[in-house]
C-alpha positions as CSV (number, residue, x, y, z in Angstrom):
1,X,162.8,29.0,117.9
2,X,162.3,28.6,114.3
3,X,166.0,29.0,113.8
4,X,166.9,26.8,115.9
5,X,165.3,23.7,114.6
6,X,166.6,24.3,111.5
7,X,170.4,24.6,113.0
8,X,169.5,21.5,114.8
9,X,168.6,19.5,111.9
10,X,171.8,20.6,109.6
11,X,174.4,18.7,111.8
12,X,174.8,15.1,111.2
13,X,178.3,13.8,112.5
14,X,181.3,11.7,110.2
15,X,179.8,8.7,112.1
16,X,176.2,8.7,110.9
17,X,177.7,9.7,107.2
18,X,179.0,6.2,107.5
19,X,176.5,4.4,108.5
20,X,174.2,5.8,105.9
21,X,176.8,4.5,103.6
22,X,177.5,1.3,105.3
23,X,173.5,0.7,104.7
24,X,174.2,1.5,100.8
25,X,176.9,-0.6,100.7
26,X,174.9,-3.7,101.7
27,X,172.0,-2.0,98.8
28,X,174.4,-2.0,96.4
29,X,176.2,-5.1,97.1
30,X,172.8,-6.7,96.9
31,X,172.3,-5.2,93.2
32,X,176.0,-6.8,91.8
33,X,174.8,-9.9,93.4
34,X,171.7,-9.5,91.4
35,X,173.4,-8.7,88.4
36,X,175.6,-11.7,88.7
37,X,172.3,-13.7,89.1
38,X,171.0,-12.5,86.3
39,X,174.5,-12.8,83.8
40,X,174.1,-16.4,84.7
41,X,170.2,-17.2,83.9
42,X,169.7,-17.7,87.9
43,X,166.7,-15.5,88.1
44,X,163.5,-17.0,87.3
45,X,161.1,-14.9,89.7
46,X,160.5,-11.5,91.6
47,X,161.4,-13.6,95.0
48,X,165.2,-14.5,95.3
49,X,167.9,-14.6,97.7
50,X,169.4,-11.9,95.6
51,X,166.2,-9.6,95.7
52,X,165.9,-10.0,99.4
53,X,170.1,-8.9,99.6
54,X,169.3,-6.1,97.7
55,X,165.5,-4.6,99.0
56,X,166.7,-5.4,102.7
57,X,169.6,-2.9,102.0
58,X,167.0,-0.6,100.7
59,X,164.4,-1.2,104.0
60,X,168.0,-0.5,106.1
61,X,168.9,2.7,104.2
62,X,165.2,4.1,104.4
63,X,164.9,3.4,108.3
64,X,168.4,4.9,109.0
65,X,167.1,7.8,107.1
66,X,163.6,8.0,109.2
67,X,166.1,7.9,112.6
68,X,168.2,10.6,111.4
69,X,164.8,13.0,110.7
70,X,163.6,11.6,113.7
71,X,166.5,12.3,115.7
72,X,166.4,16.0,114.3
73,X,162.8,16.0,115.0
74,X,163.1,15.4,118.7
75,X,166.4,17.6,119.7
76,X,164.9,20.9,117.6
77,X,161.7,21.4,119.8
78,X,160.1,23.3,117.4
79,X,161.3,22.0,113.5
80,X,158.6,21.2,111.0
81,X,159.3,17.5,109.8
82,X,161.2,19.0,106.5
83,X,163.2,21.1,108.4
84,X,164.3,17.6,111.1
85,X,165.7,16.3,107.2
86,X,169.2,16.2,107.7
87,X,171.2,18.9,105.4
88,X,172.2,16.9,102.1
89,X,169.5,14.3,102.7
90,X,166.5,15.6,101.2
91,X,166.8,14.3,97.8
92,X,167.7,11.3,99.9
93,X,164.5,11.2,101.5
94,X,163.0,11.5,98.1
95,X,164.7,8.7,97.0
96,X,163.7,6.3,99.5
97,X,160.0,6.6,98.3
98,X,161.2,6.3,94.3
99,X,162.7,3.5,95.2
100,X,159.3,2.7,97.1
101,X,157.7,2.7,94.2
102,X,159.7,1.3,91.7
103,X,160.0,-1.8,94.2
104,X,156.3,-2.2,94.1
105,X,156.2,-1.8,90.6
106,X,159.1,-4.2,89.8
107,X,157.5,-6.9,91.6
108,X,154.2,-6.4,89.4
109,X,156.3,-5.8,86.1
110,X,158.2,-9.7,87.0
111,X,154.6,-11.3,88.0
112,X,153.0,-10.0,85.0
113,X,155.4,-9.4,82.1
114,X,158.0,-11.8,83.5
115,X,161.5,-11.5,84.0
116,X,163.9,-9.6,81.3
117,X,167.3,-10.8,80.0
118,X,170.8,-9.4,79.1
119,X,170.5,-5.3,78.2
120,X,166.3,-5.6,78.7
121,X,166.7,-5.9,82.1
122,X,168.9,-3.1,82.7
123,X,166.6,-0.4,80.9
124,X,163.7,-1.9,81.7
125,X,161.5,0.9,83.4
126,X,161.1,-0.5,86.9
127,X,164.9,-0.8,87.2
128,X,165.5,2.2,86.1
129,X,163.4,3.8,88.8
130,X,165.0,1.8,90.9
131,X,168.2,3.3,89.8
132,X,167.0,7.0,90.0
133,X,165.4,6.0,93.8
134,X,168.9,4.6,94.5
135,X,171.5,7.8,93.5
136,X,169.2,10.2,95.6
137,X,170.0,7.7,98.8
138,X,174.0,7.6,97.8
139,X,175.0,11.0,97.0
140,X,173.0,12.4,100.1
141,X,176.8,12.2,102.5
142,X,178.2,14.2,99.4
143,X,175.9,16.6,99.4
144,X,175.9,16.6,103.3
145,X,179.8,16.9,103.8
146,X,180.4,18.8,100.4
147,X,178.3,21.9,103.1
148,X,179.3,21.3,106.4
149,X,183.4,20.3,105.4
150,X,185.1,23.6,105.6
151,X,188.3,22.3,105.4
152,X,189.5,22.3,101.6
153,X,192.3,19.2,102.4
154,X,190.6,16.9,104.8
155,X,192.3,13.7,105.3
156,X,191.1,10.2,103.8
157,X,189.6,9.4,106.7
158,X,187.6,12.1,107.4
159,X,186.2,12.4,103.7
160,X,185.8,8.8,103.5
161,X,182.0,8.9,103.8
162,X,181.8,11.3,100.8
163,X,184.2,9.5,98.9
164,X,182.3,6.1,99.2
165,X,179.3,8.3,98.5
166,X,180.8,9.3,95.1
167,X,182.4,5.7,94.4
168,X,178.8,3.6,94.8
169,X,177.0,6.5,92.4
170,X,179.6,5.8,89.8
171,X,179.4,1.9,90.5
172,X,175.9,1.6,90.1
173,X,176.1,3.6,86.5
174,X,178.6,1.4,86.1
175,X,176.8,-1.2,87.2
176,X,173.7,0.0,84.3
177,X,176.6,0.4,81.8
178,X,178.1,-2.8,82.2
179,X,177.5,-3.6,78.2
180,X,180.5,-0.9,78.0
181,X,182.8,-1.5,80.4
182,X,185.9,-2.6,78.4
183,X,187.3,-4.8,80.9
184,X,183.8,-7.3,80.4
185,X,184.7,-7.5,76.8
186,X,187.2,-9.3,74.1
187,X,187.8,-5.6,72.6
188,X,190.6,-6.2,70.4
189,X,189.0,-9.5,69.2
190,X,187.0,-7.0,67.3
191,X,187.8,-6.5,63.6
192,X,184.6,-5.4,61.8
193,X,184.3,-1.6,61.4
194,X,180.9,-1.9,63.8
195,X,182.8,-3.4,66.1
196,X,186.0,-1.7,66.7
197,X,184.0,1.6,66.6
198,X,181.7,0.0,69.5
199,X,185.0,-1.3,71.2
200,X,186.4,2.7,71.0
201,X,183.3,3.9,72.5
202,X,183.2,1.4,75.5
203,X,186.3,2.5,76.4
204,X,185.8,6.6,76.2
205,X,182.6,5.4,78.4
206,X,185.2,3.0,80.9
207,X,187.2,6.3,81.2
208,X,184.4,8.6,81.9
209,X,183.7,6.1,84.7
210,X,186.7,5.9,86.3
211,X,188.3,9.3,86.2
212,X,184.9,11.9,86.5
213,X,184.7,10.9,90.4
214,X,188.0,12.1,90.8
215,X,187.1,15.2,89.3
216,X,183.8,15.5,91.2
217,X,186.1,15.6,94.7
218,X,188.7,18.2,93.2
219,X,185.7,20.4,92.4
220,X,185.1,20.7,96.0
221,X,188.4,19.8,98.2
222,X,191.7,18.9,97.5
223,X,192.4,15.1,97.0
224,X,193.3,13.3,99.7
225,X,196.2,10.6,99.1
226,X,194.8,6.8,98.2
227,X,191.6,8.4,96.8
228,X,192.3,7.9,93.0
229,X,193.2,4.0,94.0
230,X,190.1,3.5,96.1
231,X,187.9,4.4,93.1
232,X,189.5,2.5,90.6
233,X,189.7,-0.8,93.2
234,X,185.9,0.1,94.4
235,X,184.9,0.1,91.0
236,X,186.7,-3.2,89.5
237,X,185.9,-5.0,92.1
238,X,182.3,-3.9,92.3
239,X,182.5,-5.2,88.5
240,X,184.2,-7.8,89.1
241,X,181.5,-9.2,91.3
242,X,179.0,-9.5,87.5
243,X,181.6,-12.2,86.3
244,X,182.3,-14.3,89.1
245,X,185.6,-12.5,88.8
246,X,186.6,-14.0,85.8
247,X,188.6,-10.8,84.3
248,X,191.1,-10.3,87.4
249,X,193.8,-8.3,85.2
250,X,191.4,-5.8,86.0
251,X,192.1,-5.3,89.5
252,X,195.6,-5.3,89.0
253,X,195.7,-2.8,86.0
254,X,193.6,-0.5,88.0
255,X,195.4,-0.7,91.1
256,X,198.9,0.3,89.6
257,X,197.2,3.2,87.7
258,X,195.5,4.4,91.2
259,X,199.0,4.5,92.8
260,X,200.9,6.2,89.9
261,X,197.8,8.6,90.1
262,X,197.7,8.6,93.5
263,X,201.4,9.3,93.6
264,X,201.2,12.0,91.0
265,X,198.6,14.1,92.6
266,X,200.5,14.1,95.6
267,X,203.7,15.9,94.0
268,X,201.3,18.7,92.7
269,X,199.1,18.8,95.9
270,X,199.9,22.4,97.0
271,X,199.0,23.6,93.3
272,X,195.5,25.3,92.6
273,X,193.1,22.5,90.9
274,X,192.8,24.7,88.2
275,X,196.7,24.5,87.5
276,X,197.0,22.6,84.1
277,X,199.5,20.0,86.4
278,X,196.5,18.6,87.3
279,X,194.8,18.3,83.8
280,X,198.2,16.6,82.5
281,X,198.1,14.2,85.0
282,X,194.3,13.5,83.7
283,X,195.2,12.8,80.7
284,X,198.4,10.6,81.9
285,X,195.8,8.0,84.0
286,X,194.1,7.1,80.7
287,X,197.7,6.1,79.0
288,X,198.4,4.4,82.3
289,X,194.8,2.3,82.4
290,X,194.8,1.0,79.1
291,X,198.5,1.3,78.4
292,X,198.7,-1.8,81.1
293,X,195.3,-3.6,79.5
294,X,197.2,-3.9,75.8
295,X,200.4,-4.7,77.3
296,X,198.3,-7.6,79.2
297,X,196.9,-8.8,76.2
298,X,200.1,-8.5,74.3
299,X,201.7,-10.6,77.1
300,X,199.3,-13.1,76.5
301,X,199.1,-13.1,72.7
302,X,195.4,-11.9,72.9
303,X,196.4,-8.4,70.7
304,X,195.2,-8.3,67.5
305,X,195.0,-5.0,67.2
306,X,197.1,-2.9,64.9
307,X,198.7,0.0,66.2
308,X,197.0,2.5,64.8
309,X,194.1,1.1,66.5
310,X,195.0,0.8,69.9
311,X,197.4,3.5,70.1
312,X,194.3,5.7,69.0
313,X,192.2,4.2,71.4
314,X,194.8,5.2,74.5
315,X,195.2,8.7,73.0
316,X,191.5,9.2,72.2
317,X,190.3,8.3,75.6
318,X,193.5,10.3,77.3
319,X,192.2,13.4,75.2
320,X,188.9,12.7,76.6
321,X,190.3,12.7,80.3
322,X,192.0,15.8,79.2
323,X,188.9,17.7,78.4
324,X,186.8,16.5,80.8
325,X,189.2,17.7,83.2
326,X,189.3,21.6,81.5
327,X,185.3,21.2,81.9
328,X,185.3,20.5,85.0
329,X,187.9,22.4,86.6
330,X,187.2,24.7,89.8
331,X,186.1,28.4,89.1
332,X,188.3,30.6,90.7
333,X,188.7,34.4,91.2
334,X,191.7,36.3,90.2
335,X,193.3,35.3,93.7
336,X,193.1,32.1,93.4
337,X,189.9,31.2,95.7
338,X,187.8,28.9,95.0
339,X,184.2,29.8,93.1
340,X,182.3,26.3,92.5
């Protein structure tokens, strides 16, 4: 009977997957709307519109959680309470009360110390509970699916839940890294040594951003079609949201780099993701990303760049793609099975 429970508690359907991650979507959306808030000097207290966006995705995403267990708790007769935790969703359960807590303690840290500005207020050490709370809750349909998916090409559709999974943890250390993300910033405005190295950095760390969730879903299944362009168009928009939109070349660079990477994927889809096709075409998306940005600002006679700068800056952050990509490739045996 023991057995059973536990059986019992491991299946969680697609449908509940996406509702958990409907419920983080609204969490998230409420910490961009924050964000935006706070880029603009609009927060002057613990008690905002934009707080109560964001905590009542938080209160959502911890009571869906409590129905699942409960739900597992009801149909397995015989499960302890840990066992009626959904597979995949015990860090997540974990996370609900970090974020518990940090909540409690942001409110004190605002009514006491006040309320932090610009690049404070993302490290500040509420927040950053917060955050640590917050990616336990997202990654638990990864987790889930990355067990119970046997099926090494699923279709969009049925992997969407993991994939938004994967997309909102990389937008929300996006979100926490928005001081590098290139497409905020006048890079190539930058001429002081200090600056142009800080510029080079922010965009090795855009990079990181955008391609390591595509690797994190090759590591476990083969890509389905649209997913390269639905992290690059989740992500810039997501960003977008901090400036009231202000940098919309963003979208558009990002969406014509997730087709052409969509599009080359698809031509080497029946190759192992160990093949060193797949690693080229890592280090092609990089060329293609900021390829388009300097022809953008080169259209609009914003490049002040010289060559040697920003042709180095492509090629530096495509050879960065490039080793990521040998990193984090797929173990396999000598018959070509995966070993992750």
């Amino acid at each position: 009977m023991q057995l059973q429970g536990t059986q019992t508690a491991a299946k969680t359907t697609n449908f509940k997957h996406s509702i958990t991650m409907i419920m983080g979507m609204w969490l998230i959306a409420g910490v961009f709307i924050d964000g935006f808030a706070h880029n603009h000097g609009a927060v002057e207290s613990f008690f905002t519109p934009w707080h109560a966006i964001l905590y009542s995705g938080y209160l959502a995403c911890a009571v869906w959680i409590l129905i699942l267990i409960l739900q597992n708790k009801t149909a397995g007769n015989h499960a302890t309470w840990i066992e009626a935790v959904p597979d995949g969703y015990k860090l997540g359960a974990a996370g609900v009360i970090i974020f518990f807590i940090g909540g409690i303690g942001d409110m004190i840290w605002h009514s006491v110390l006040g309320i932090e500005k610009d690049i404070e207020a993302l490290l500040s050490p509420t927040h950053l509970i917060l955050l640590s709370g917050g990616l336990l809750i997202l990654t638990s349909p990864y987790r889930a699916l990355s067990k119970s998916e046997k099926d090494e090409a699923p279709t969009f559709s049925r992997l969407l839940p993991a994939l938004t999974s994967v997309a909102l943890t990389f937008a929300v250390m996006a979100f926490f890294l928005m001081y590098a993300w290139s497409f905020r910033n006048q890079l190539p405005g930058a001429h002081q040594e200090d600056s142009v190295g800080r510029s080079i950095v922010d965009f090795l760390i855009t990079t990181m951003l955008l391609v390591v969730p595509i690797m994190v879903i090759l590591r476990r299944w083969k890509l389905p079609f649209g997913t390269v362009t639905y992290f690059f168009i989740f992500e810039s928009v997501l960003m977008g949201v901090l400036d009231g939109f202000s940098h919309f070349s963003s979208n558009i660079i990002l969406l014509i780099s997730g087709i052409a990477g969509d599009l080359l994927f698809r031509m080497i889809k029946d190759k192992n993701a160990g093949d060193w096709l797949y690693r080229g075409v890592f280090f092609l998306l990089p060329i293609f990303i900021w390829g388009l940005y300097f022809l953008d600002l080169q259209i609009s006679n914003k490049l002040s760049w010289s060559p040697e700068l920003w042709g180095g800056a492509i090629f530096l952050s495509a050879l960065c793609s490039l080793g990521l990509s040998i990193l984090a490739s797929p173990i396999t045996h000598d018959n070509g099975v995966k070993k992750v």
